[in-house]
C-alpha positions as CSV (number, residue, x, y, z in Angstrom):
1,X,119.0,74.9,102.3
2,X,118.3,78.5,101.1
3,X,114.7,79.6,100.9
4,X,116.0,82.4,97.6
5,X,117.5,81.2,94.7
6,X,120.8,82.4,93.8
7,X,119.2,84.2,91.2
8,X,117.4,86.0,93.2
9,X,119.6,86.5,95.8
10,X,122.0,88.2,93.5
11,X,119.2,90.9,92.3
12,X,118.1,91.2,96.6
13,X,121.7,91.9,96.2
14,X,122.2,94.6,93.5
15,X,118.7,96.2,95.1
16,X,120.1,96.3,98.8
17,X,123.6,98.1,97.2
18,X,121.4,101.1,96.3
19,X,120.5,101.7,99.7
20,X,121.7,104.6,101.9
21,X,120.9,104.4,105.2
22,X,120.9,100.9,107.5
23,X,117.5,98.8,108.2
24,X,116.7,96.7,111.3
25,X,113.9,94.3,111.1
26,X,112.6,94.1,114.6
27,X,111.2,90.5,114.5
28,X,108.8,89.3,117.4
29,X,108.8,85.6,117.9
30,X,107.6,82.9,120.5
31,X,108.7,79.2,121.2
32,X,105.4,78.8,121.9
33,X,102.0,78.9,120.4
34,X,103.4,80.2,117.1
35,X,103.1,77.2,113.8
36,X,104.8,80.1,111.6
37,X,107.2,81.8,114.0
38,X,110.3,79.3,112.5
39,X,109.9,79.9,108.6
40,X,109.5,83.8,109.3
41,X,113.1,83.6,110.9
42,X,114.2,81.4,108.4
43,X,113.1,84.0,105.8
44,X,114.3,86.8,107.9
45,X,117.7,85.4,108.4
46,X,118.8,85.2,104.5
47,X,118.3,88.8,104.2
48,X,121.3,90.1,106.3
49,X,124.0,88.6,104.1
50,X,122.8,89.9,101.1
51,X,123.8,93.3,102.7
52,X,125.8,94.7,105.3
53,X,122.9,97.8,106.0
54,X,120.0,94.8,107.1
55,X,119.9,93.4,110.6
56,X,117.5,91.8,112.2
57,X,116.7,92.4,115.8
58,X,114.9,89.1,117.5
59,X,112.5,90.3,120.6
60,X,110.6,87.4,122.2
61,X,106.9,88.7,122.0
62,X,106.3,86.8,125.7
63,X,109.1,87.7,127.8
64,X,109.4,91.6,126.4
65,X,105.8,92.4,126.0
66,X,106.8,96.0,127.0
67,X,108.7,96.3,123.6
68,X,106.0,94.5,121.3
69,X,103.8,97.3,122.8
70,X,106.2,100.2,122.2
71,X,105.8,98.9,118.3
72,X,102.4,98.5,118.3
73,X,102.4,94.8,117.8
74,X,99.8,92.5,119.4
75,X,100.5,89.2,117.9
76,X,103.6,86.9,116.4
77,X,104.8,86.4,114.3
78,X,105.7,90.1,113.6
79,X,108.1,92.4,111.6
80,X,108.7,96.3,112.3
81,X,111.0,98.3,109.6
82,X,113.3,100.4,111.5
83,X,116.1,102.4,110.0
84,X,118.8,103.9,111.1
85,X,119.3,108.0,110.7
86,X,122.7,109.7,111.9
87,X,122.9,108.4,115.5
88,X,119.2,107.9,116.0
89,X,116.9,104.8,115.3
90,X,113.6,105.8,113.4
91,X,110.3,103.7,113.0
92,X,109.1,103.5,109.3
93,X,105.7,102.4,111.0
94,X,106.0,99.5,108.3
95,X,104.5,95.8,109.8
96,X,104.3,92.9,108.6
97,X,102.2,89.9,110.3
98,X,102.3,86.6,109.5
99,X,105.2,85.1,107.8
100,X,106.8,87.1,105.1
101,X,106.9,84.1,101.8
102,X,104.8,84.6,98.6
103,X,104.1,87.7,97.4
104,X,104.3,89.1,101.0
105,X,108.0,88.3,100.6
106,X,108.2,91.5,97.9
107,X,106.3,93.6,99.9
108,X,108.9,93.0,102.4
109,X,111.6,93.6,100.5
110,X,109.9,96.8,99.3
111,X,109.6,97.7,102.7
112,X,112.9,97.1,103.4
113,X,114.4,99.3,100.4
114,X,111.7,102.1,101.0
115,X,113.3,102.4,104.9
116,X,116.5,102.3,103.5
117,X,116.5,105.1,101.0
118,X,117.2,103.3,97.9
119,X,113.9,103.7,96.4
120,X,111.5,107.0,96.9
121,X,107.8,106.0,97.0
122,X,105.5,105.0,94.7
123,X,102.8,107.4,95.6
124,X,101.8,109.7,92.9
125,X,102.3,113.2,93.7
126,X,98.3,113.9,94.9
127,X,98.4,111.1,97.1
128,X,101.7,112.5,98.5
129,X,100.2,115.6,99.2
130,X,97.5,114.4,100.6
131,X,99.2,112.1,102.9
132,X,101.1,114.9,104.4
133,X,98.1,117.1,105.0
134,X,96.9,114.3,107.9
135,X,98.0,116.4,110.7
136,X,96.4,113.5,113.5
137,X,97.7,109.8,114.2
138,X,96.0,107.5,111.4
139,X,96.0,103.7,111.1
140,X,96.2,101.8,107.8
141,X,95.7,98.6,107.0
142,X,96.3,96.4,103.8
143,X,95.3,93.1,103.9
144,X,96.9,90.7,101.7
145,X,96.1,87.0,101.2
146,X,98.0,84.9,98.3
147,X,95.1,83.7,95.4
C-alpha cells in the first residue's frame, strides 16, 4: 500500500519533471536500534518512480560508519541530498533526521527539487547576499516538530 495518494503522486510527478539535474538521497539506516528506520525507507522508496532523476542510495549507518562521517551524520535514521553535476557528485549539505512524513515530508521534497534545479531558492535577495558573504564553514539548524 502506497504511503502518497495518487493525487499527490501525480503533482510529485509534474514537480520532479521540472528538474534538471539527477538527485540521490543518501539514506543511513540500521536493523538495529532504530523504531523509525523502516517507514523512512518506505517513504524514501515511493520517490524514485515518480522520476527517473531520484535515487536513493541505502548506507548501513553500523557497518560504514566511515561514510556516515564523510556526511556528517551521527545518528539514523538519516537523509543527505546529493545531486549529480556533469560527471561529478555534489553535496547540497541538505539533512534530514528522523523520518521524513508530515510536513517534514514537503520539506523533503523541497529539498529534493532545490538539489535538482527545478526550483531556485526562496531566499530573498538580502538574505542571498548575505549568505554568500560567509567566507568560513557555518552550521545551521532548523528544528521542526509537527503541532
Amino acid at each position: 500500500m502506497s504511503l502518497i495518494s495518487p493525487a499527490d503522486q501525480e503533482q510529485l510527478r509534474e514537480e520532479f519533471a521540472k528538474m534538471t539535474r539527477p538527485v540521490r538521497l543518501v539514506f543511513f539506516t540500521q536493523t538495529l536500534g532504530c523504531e523509525t528506520c523502516h517507514i523512512t525507507h518506505q517513504v524514501l522508496n515511493e520517490l524514485p518512480p515518480l522520476s527517473d532523476r531520484i535515487a536513493i542510495e541505502e548506507v548501513n549507518f553500523v557497518l560504514e560508519g566511515e561514510k556516515a562521517a564523510q556526511y556528517g551524520v551521527d545518528r539514523v535514521p538519516a537523509i543527505a541530498v546529493t545531486y549529480v553535476d556533469g560527471d561529478d557528485v555534489k553535496d547540497s549539505r541538505i539533512r534530514f533526521l528522523g523520518t521524513p512524513a508530515g510536513y517534514e515530508f514537503i520539506s523533503l521534497v523541497r529539498g529534493v527539487l532545490l538539489a535538482g534545479g527545478a526550483r531556485p531558492s526562496d531566499l530573498s535577495e538580502p538574505a542571498r547576499s548575505r549568505v554568500a558573504a560567509v567566507d568560513k564553514p557555518t552550521t545551521m539548524r532548523v528544528f521542526t516538530t509537527p503541532t
